[in-house]
C-alpha positions in Angstrom: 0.0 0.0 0.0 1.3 3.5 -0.7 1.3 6.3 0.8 0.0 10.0 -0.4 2.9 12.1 1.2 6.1 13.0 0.3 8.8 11.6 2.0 10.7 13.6 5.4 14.6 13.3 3.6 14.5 13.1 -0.2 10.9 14.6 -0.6 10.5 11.6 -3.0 6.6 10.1 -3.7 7.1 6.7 -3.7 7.2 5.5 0.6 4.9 1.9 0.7 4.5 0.4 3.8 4.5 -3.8 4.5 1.5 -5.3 3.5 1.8 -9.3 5.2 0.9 -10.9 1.9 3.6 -9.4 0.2 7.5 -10.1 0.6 10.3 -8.0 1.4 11.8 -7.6 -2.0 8.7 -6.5 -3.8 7.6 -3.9 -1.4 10.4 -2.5 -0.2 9.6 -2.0 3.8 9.9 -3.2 7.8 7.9 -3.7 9.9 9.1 -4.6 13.6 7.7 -5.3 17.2 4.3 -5.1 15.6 4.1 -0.8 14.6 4.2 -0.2 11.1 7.1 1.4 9.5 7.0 3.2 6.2 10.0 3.2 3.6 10.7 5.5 0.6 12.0 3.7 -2.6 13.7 6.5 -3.7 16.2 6.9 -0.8 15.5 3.8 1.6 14.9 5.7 4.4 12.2 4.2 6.9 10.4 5.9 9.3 7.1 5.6 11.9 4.0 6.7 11.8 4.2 9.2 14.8 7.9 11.1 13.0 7.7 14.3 12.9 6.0 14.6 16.0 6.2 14.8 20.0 4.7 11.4 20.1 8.2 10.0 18.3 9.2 6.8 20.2 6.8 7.9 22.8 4.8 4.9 24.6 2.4 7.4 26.1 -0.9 8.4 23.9 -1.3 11.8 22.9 -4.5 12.3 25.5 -1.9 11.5 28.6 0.9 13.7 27.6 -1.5 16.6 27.2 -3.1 16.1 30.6 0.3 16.3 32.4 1.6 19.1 30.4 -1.8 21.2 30.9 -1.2 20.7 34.8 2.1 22.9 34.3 0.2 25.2 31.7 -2.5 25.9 34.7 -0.2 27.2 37.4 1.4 24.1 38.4 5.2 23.2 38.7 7.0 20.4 37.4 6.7 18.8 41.0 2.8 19.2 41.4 2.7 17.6 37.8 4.7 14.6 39.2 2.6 14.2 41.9 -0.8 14.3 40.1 0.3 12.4 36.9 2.7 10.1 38.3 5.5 11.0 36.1 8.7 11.7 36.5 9.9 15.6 36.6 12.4 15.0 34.1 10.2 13.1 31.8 7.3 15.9 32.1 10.5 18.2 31.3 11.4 16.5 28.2 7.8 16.5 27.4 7.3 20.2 27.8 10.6 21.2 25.5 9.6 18.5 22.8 5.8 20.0 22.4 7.4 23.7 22.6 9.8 22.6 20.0 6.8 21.6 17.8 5.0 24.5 18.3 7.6 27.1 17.1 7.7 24.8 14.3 4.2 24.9 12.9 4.1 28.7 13.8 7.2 28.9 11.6 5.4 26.8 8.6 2.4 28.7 8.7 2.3 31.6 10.1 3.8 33.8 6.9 2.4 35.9 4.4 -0.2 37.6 6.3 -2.1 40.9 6.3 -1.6 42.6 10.2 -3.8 45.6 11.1 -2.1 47.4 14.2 0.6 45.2 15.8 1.5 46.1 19.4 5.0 45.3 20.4 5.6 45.0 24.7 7.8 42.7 27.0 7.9 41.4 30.4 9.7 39.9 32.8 10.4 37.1 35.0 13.7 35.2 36.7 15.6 31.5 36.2 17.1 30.5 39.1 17.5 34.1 40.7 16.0 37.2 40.6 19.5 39.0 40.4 22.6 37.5 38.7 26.0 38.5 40.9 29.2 38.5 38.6 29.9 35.2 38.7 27.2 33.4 38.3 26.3 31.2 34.9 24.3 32.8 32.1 22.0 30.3 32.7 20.7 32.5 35.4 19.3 35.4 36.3 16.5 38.5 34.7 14.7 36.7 32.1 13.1 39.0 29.5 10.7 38.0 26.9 9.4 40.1 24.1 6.3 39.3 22.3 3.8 41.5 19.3 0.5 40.9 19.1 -1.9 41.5 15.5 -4.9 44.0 17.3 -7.4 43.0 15.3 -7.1 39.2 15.5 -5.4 38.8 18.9 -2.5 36.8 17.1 0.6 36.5 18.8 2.9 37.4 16.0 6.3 36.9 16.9 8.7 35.9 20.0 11.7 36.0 21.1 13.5 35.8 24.7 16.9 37.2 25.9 18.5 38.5 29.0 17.5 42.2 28.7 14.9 43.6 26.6 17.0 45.8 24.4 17.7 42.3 22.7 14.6 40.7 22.3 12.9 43.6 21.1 14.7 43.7 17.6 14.2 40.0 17.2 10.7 40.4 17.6 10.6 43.0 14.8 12.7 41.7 12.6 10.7 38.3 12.5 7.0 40.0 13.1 8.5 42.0 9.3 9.4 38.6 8.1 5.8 37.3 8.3 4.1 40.2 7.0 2.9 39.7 3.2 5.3 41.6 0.9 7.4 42.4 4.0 5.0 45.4 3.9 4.9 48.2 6.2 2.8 48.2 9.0 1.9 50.3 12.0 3.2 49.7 15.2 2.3 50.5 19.0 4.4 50.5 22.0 5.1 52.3 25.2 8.1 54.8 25.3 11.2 52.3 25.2 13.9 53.8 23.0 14.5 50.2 21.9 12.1 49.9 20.2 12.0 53.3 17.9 15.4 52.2 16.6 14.3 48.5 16.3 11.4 49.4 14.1 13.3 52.4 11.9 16.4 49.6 11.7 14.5 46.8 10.4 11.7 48.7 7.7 14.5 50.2 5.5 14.4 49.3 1.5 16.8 50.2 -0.8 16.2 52.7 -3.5 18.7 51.9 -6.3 19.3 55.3 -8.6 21.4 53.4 -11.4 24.3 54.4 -9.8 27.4 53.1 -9.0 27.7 52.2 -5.2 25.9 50.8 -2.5 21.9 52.1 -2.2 20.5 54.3 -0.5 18.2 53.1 2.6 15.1 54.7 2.9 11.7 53.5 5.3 9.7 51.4 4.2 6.1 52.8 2.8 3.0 52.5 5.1 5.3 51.5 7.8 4.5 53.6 11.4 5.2 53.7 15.2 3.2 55.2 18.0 4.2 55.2 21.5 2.2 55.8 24.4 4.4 56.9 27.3 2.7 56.6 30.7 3.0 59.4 33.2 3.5 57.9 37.0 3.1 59.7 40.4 4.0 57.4 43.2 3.9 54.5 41.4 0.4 55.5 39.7 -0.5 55.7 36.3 -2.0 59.2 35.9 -1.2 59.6 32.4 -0.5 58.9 28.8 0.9 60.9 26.4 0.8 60.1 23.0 4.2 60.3 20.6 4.4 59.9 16.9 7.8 58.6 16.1 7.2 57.3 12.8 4.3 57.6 10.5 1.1 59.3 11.3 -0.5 58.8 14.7 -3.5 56.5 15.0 -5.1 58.3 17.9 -7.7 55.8 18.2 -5.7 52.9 19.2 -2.8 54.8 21.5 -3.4 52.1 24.3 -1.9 49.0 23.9 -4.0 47.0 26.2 -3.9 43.6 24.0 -0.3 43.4 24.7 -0.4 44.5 28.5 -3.7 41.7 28.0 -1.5 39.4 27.3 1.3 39.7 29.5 -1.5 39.1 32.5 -2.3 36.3 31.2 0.8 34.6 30.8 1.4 35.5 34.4 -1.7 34.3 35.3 -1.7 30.6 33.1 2.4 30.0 34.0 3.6 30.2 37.8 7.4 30.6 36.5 6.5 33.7 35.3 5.1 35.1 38.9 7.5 37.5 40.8 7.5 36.1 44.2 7.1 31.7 43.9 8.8 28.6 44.9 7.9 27.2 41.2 10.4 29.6 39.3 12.3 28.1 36.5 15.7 26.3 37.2 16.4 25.9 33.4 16.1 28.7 30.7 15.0 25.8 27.9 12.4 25.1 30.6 11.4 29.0 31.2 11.7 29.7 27.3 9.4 26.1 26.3 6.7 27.0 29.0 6.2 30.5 27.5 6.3 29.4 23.9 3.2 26.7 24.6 1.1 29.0 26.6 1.0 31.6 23.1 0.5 28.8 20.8 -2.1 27.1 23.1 -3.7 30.5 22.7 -3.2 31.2 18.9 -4.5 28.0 18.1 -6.1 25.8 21.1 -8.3 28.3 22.9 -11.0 30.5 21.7 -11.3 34.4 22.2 -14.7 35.7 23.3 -13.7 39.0 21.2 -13.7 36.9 18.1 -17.1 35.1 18.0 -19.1 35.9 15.1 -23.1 35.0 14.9 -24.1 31.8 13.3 -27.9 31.4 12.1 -26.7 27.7 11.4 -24.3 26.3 14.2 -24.9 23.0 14.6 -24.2 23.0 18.4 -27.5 25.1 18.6 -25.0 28.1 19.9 -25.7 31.8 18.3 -22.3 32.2 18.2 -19.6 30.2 16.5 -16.4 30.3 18.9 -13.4 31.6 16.7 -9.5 31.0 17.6 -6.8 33.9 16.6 -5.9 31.3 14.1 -9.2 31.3 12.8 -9.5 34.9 12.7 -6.6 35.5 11.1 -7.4 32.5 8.3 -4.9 30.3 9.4 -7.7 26.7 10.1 -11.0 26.5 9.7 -11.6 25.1 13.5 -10.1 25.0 17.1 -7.2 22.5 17.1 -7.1 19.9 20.0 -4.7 18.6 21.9 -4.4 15.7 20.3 -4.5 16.9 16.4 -1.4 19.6 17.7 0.5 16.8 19.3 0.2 14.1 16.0 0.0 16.9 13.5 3.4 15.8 11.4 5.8 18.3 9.8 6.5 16.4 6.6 6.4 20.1 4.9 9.3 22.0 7.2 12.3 22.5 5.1 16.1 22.1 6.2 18.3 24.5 8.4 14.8 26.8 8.6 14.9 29.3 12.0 12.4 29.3 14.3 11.2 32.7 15.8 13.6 31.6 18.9 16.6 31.3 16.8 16.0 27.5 17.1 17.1 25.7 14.1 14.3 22.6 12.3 17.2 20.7 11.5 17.3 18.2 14.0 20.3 16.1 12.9 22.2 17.4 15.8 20.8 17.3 20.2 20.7 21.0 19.8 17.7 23.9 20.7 15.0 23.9 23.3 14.0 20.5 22.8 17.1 19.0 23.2 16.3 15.4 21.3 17.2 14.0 17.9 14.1 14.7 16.0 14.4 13.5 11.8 14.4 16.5 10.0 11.7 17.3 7.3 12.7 17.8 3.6 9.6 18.9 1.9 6.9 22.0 2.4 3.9 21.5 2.4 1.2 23.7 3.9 -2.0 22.2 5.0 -4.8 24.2 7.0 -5.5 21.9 9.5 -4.3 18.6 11.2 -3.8 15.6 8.5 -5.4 12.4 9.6 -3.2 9.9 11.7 -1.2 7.0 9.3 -2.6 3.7 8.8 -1.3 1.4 11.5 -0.3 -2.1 11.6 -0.4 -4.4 14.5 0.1 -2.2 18.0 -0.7 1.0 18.1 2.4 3.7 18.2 
């Protein structure tokens, strides 16, 4: 029996799997300990049903590593999941930078080309290990910034990035938000009255504007492109004002307040307990710190739905008057609410070699290297599909 997708390595057409009335030379295949393994017979490579995914050379089912990871997504450490699941802390660990892994890469796949409204740009800040880093402690510790823009309109999350102080994460975040607009257009930006982030934004939307002379071009910024900043005015540690500054652009005086992104940042605090100031469940590990964050905004791209984005449905079939709408929906990414269970078996066949994620984590997973830290098979092919692909025909045990 063949199979209708292109193989992970060569991107070749022709991958069969065993069929027990065949033999081994006609059907070039293996099949062991009774899961099903697929070959290509353009390269010989073999491969199981659940590569590309978490779930590779898991034993667990998809439903049980979702239940332990959601206790750490709902406020609980890696020792509360241990004692409610029964797994190890290390194995909930490996879990959590696996799934985060495979998050950045779907969000890498198919978050691109896209048409943003009003993208609001704001970080916050947490701690690994310690709250302050002497002089000789590691790297590994200390302030732990992360950086995150947000679509207005849509309540997409953008672009991430995490670094040590926020005058690093911030350009990162531009520079890849840029990368996923359609044409690399310009687009108009928000944020409060961080320096970093005027020269991030008037850095990164610069084209060149060749004259037909000899010499290197002329930069000039970007068309359509703008920034707004709303700088708050404190008394005693009280808000008692914003004032509006138009760095770049025009000013769009009705959306001056960036509450999506301040939003957002609550409820990462509120979903994540590494991310509270004062805890005993702070992050020991940045891959940890950096994995956590990364699930919670996919979860909420693409898992969860936004009471903001409902739209009325004369015919819902659940009898509701409103269809419930994920930022992925809104934004046209699926046509439905992923599950646990489609995210976690949804198979990047379609993710091409030595791409970047938006945390500088490279898809080729030939080497133990990035936030998952496991030898994942790399993909070889792209192809874009709007939703979850059905599961591989099995043979014999399930994977």
């Amino acid at each position: 029996m063949a199979l209708d997708e292109a193989c992970f390595a060569c991107a070749g057409v022709g991958i069969v799997f065993k069929d027990l009335s065949e033999s081994v030379l006609d059907v070039c295949c293996k099949v062991g300990n009774g899961r099903q393994r697929w070959v290509c017979r353009t390269c010989n490579r073999s491969f199981g049903a659940t590569c590309g995914t978490p779930m590779y050379r898991l034993h667990n089912t998809p439903t049980e590593v979702a239940r332990t990871l959601l206790v750490v997504m709902r406020r609980g450490s890696l020792s509360a999941a241990e004692d409610i699941t029964g797994h190890k802390h290390e194995t909930i660990g490996r879990w959590l930078r696996a799934v985060a892994l495979h998050a950045e890469q779907i969000t890498e796949a198919l978050v691109r080309d896209l048409h943003w409204t009003v993208v609001e740009v704001d970080a916050f800040w947490s701690f690994v290990k310690k709250s302050a880093q002497p002089s000789d402690a590691p790297a590994a510790t200390g302030p732990r910034w992360g950086c995150l823009s947000v679509d207005r309109a849509t309540r997409v999350v953008v672009a991430w990035a995490f670094a040590g102080s926020e005058d690093v994460a911030a350009p990162q975040v531009v520079a890849q938000t840029r990368r996923r607009t359609a044409g690399q257009a310009g687009v108009s930006w928000l944020s409060d009255g961080r320096s970093v982030y005027r020269q991030a934004v008037g850095r990164v939307y610069r084209d060149a504007q060749r004259s037909g002379k000899r010499g290197r071009p002329r930069l000039v910024p970007t068309a359509g492109v703008g920034l707004t900043q709303a700088v708050k005015r404190r008394c005693r540690g009280r808000v008692v004002g914003v004032a509006v500054r138009c760095v770049l652009g025009v000013a769009d005086r009705v959306s001056v307040w960036g509450f999506t992104g301040e939003r957002l940042n609550g409820v990462l605090r509120d979903r994540l307990n590494c991310l509270t100031r004062k805890t005993h469940a702070f992050a020991k590990r940045v891959c940890l710190w950096d994995a956590a964050v990364v699930l919670c905004v996919f979860e909420r791209n693409w898992l969860r739905s936004h009471r903001c984005l409902r739209e009325r449905a004369e015919d819902c079939s659940s009898g509701r008057r409103y269809r419930r709408r994920s930022p992925a929906m809104a934004i046209g990414l699926t046509d439905h609410i992923w599950s646990w269970e489609e995210f976690l078996t949804y198979r990047h066949h379609h993710y091409s070699k030595g791409v970047t994620t938006a945390s500088g984590v490279s898809c080729d997973f030939s080497a133990d290297t990035g936030i998952g830290g496991l030898n994942l098979m790399p993909m070889g092919t792209r192809f874009l599909l709007p939703s979850p692909p059905a599961p591989l025909p099995l043979c014999g045990r399930g994977v």
